[in-house]
ChimeraX commands (.cxc) that place a marker at each C-alpha (Angstrom):
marker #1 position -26.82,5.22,-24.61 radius 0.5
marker #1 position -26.40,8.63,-22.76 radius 0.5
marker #1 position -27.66,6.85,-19.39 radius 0.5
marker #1 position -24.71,4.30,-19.68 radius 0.5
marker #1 position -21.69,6.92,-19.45 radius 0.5
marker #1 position -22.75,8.38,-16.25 radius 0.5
marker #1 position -22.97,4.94,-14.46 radius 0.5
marker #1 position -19.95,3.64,-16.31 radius 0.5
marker #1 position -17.93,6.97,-14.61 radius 0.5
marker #1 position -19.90,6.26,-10.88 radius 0.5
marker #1 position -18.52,2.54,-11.50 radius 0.5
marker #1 position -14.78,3.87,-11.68 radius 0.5
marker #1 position -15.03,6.40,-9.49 radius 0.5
marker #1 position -16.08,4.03,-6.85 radius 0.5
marker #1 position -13.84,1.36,-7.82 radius 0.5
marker #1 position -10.99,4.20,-7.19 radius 0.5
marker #1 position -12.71,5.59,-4.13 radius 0.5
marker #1 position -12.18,1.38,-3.07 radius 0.5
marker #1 position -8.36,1.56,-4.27 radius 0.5
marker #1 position -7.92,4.17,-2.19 radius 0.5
marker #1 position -8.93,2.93,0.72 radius 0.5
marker #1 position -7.80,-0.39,0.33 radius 0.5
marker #1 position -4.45,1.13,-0.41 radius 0.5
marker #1 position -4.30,3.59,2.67 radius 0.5
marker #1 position -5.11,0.57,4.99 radius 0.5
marker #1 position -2.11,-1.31,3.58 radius 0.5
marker #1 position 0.12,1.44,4.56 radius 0.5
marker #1 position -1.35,1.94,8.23 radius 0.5
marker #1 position -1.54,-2.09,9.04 radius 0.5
marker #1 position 2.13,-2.29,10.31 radius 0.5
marker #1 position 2.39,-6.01,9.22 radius 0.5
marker #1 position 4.00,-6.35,6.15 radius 0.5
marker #1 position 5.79,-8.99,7.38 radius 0.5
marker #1 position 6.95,-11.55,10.71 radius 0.5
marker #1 position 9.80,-12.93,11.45 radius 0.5
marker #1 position 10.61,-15.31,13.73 radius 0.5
marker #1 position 14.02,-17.62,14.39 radius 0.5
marker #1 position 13.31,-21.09,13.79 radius 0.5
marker #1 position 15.87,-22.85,16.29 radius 0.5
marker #1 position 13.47,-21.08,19.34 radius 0.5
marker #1 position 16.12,-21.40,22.41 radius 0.5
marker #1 position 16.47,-18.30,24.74 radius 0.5
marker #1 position 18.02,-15.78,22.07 radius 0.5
marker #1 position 14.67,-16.77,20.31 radius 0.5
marker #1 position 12.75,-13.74,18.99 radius 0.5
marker #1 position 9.38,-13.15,17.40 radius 0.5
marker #1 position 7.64,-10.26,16.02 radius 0.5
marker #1 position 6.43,-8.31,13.11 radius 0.5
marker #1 position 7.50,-5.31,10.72 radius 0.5
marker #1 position 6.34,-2.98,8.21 radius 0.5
marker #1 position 8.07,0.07,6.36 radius 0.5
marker #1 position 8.10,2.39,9.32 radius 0.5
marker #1 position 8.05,0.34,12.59 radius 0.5
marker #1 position 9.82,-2.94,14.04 radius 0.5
marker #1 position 7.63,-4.48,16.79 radius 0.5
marker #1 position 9.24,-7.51,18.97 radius 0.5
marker #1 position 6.93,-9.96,20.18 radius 0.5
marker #1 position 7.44,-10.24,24.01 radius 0.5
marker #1 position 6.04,-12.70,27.12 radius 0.5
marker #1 position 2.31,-12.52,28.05 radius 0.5
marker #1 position 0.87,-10.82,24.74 radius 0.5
marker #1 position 2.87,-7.50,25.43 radius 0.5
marker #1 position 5.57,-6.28,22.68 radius 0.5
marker #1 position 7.98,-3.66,22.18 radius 0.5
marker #1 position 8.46,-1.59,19.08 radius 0.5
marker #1 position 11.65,0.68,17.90 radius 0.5
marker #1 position 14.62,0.20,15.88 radius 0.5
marker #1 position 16.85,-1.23,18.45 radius 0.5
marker #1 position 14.51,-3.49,20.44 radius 0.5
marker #1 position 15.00,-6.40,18.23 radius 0.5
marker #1 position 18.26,-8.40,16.54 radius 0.5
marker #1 position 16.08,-8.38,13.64 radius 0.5
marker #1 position 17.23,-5.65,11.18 radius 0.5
marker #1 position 15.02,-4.37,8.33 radius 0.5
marker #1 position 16.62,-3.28,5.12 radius 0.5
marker #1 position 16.26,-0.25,3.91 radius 0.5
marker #1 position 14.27,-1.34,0.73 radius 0.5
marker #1 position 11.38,-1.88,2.71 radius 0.5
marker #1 position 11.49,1.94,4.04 radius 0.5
marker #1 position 11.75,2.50,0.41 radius 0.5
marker #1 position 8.73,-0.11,-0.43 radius 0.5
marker #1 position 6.43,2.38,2.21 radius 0.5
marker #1 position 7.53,5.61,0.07 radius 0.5
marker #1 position 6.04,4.22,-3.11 radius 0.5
marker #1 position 2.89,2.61,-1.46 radius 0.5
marker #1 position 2.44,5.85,0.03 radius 0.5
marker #1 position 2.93,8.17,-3.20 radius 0.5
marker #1 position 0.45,5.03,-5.05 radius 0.5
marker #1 position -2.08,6.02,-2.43 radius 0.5
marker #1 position -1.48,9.53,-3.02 radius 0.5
marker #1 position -2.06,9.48,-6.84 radius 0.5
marker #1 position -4.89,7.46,-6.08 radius 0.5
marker #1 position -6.38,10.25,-4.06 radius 0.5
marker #1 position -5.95,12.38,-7.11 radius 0.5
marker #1 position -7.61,10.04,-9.11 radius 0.5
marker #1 position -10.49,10.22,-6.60 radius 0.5
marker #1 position -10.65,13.99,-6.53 radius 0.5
marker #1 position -10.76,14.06,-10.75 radius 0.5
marker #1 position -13.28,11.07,-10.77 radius 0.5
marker #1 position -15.67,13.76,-8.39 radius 0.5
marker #1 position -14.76,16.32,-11.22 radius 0.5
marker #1 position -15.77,14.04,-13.94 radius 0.5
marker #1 position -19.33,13.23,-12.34 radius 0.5
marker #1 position -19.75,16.91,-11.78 radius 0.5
marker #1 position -18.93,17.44,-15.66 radius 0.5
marker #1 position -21.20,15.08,-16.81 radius 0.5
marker #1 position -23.95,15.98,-14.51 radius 0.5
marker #1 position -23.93,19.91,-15.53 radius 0.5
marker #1 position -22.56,19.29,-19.19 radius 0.5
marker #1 position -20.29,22.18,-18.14 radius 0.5
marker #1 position -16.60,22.55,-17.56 radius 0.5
marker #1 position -15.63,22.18,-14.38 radius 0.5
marker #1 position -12.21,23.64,-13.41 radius 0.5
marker #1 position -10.30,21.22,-16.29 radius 0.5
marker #1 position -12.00,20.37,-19.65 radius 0.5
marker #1 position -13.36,16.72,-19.68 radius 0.5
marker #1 position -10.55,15.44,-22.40 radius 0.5
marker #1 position -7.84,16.69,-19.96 radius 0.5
marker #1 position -9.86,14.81,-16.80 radius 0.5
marker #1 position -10.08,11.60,-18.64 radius 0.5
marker #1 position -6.56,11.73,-19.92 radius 0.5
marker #1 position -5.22,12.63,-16.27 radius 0.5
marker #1 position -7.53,9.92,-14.80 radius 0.5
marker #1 position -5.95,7.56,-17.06 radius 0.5
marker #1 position -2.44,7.96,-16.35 radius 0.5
marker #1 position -2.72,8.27,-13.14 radius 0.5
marker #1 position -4.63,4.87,-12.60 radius 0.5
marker #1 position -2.00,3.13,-14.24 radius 0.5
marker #1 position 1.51,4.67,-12.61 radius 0.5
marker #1 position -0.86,3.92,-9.02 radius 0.5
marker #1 position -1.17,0.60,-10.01 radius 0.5
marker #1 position 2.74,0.27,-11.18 radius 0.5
marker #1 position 3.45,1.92,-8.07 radius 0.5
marker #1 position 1.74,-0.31,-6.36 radius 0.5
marker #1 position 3.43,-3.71,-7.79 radius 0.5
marker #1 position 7.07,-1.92,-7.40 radius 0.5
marker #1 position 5.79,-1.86,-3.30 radius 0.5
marker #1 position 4.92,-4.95,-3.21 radius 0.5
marker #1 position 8.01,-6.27,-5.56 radius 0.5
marker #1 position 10.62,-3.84,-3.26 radius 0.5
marker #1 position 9.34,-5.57,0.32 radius 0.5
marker #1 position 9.60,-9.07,-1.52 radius 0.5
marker #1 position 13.11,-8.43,-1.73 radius 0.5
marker #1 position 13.23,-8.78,1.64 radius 0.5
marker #1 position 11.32,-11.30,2.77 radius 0.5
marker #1 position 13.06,-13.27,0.04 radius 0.5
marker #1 position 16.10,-12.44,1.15 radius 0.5
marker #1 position 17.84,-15.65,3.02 radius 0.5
marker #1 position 21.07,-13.99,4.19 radius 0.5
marker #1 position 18.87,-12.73,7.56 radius 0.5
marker #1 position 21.22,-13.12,10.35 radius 0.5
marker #1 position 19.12,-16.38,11.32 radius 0.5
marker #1 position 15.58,-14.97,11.05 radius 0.5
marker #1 position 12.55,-17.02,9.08 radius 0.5
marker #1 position 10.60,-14.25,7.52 radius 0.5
marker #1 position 6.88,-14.87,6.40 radius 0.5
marker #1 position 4.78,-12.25,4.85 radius 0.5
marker #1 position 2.14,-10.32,6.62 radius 0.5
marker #1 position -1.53,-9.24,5.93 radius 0.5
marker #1 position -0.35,-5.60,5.10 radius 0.5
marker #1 position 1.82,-7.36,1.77 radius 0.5
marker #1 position -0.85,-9.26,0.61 radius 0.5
marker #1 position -3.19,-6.00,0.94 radius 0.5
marker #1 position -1.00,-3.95,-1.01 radius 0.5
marker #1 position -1.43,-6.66,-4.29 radius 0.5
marker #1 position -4.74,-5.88,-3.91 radius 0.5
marker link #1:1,2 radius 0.2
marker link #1:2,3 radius 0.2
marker link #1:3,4 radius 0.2
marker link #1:4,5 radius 0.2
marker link #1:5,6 radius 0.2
marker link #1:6,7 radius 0.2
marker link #1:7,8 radius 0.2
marker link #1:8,9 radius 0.2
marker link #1:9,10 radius 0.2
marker link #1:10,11 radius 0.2
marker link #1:11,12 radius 0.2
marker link #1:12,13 radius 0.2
marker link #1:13,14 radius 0.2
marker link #1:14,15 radius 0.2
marker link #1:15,16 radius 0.2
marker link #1:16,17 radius 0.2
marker link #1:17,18 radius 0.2
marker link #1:18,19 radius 0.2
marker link #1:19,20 radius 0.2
marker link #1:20,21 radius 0.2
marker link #1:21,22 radius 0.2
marker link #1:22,23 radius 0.2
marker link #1:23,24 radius 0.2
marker link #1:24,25 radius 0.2
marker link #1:25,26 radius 0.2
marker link #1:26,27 radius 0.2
marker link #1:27,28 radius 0.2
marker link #1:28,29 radius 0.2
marker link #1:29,30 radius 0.2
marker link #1:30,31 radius 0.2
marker link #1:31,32 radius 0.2
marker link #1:32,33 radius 0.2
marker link #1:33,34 radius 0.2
marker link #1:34,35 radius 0.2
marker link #1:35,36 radius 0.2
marker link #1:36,37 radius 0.2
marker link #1:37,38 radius 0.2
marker link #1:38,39 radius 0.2
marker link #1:39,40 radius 0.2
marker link #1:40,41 radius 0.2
marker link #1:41,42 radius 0.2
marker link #1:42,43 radius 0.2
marker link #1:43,44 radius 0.2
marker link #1:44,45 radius 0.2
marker link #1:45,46 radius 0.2
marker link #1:46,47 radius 0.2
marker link #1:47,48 radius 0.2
marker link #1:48,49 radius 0.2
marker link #1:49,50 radius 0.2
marker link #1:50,51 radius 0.2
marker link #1:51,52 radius 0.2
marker link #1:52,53 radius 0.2
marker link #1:53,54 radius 0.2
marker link #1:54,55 radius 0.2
marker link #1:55,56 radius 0.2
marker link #1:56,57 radius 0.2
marker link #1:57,58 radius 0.2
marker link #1:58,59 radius 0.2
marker link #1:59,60 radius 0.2
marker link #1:60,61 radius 0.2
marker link #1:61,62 radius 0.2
marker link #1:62,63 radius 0.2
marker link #1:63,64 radius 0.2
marker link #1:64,65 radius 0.2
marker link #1:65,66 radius 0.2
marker link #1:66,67 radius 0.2
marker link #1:67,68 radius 0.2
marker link #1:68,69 radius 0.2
marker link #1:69,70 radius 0.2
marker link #1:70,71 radius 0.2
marker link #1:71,72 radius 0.2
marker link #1:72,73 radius 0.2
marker link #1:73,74 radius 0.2
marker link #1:74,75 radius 0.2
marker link #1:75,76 radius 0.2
marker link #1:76,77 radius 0.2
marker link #1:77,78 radius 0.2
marker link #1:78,79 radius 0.2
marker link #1:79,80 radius 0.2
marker link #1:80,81 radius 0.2
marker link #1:81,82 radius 0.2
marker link #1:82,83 radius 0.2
marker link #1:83,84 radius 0.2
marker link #1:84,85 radius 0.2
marker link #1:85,86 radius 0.2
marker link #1:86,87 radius 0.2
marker link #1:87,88 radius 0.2
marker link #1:88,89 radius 0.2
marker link #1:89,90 radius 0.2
marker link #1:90,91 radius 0.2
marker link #1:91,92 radius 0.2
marker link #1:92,93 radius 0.2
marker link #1:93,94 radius 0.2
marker link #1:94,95 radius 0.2
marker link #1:95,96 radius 0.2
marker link #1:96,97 radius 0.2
marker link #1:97,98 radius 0.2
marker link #1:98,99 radius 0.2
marker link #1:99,100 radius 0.2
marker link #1:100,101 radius 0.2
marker link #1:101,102 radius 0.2
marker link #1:102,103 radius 0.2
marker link #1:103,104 radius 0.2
marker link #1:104,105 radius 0.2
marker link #1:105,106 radius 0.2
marker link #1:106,107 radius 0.2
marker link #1:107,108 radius 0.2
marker link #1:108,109 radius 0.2
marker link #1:109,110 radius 0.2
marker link #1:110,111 radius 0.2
marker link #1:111,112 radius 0.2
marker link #1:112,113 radius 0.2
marker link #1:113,114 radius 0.2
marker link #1:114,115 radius 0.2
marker link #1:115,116 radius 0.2
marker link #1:116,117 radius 0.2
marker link #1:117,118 radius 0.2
marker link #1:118,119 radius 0.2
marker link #1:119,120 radius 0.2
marker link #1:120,121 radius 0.2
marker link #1:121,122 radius 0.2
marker link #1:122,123 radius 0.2
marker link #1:123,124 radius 0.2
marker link #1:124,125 radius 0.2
marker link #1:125,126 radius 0.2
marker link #1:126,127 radius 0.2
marker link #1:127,128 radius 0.2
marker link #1:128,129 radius 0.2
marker link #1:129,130 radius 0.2
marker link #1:130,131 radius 0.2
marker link #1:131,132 radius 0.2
marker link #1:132,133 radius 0.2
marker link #1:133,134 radius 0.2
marker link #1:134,135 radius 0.2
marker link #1:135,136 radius 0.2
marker link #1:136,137 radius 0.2
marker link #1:137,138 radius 0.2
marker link #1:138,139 radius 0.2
marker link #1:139,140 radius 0.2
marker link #1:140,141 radius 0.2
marker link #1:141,142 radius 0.2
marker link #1:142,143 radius 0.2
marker link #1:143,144 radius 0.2
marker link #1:144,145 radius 0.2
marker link #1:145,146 radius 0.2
marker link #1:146,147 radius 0.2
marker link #1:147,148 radius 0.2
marker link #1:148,149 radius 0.2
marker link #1:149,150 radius 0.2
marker link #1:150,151 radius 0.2
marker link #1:151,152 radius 0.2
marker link #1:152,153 radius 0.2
marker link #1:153,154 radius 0.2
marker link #1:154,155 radius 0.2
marker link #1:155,156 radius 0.2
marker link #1:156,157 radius 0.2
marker link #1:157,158 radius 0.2
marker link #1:158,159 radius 0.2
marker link #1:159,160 radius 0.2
marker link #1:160,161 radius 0.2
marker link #1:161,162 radius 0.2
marker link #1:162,163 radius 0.2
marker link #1:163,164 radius 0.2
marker link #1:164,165 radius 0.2
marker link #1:165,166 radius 0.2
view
């Protein structure tokens, strides 16, 4: 029975060493979402966006990124979406740091730094407001690709959304 609690903390630490990784990649991809206007004609304009840059799709595979190189507009609830994906990420990489301090407890049957009850509480909490966190981010951009009212613009989700549900 002793064996089991060791492997059972390895288990979570990895699985929040994977979190956090899987997290910090949906921050960095800069495609949370495209959008494209669906009457094409030569005001037509393509591209992709995330919370911190707006990239315009131009001729030949080449593309321009910055706030005023597109009609395309994104709200500021998807700036806001990036802040709490990145603070998820961040708790996450407290969880990490505690899950090290837990194997390190229960590998020397010592204290390390924090007594084990306090770990495991900490570890607790902050799994769960990372993973609230992290459906807030992905509920806060969905308020913009759901939006309609888009000064003509078809918006799809990107890779970077569906990445941050995961």
């Amino acid at each position: 029975m002793a064996d089991k609690k060791p492997l059972y903390s390895t288990c979570v630490a990895i699985l929040g060493f994977v979190c956090f990784a899987v997290g910090a990649t949906a921050i960095g991809v800069p495609m949370w979402g495209y959008f494209d206007t669906p009457n094409g004609g030569p005001s037509a304009e393509k591209g992709y966006f995330g919370p911190w840059r707006t990239c315009k799709q131009l001729l030949y595979h080449r593309e321009r990124c910055g706030k005023d190189d597109s009609r395309f507009r994104v709200s500021v609830v998807v700036w806001i979406a990036g802040l709490v994906a990145a603070a998820g990420v961040a708790i996450l990489g407290v969880f990490c740091v505690l899950s090290v301090l837990q194997l390190a407890m229960l590998s020397s049957k010592e204290k390390v730094v924090m007594k084990y009850s306090i770990v495991l509480t900490t570890k607790l909490a902050l799994g769960l407001l990372a993973a609230l966190l992290a459906i807030a981010a992905a509920g806060l951009f969905a308020l913009q690709t759901d939006d309609k009212v888009n000064s003509g613009f078809q918006i799809t989700r990107g890779p970077a959304f569906y990445i941050q549900i995961l």
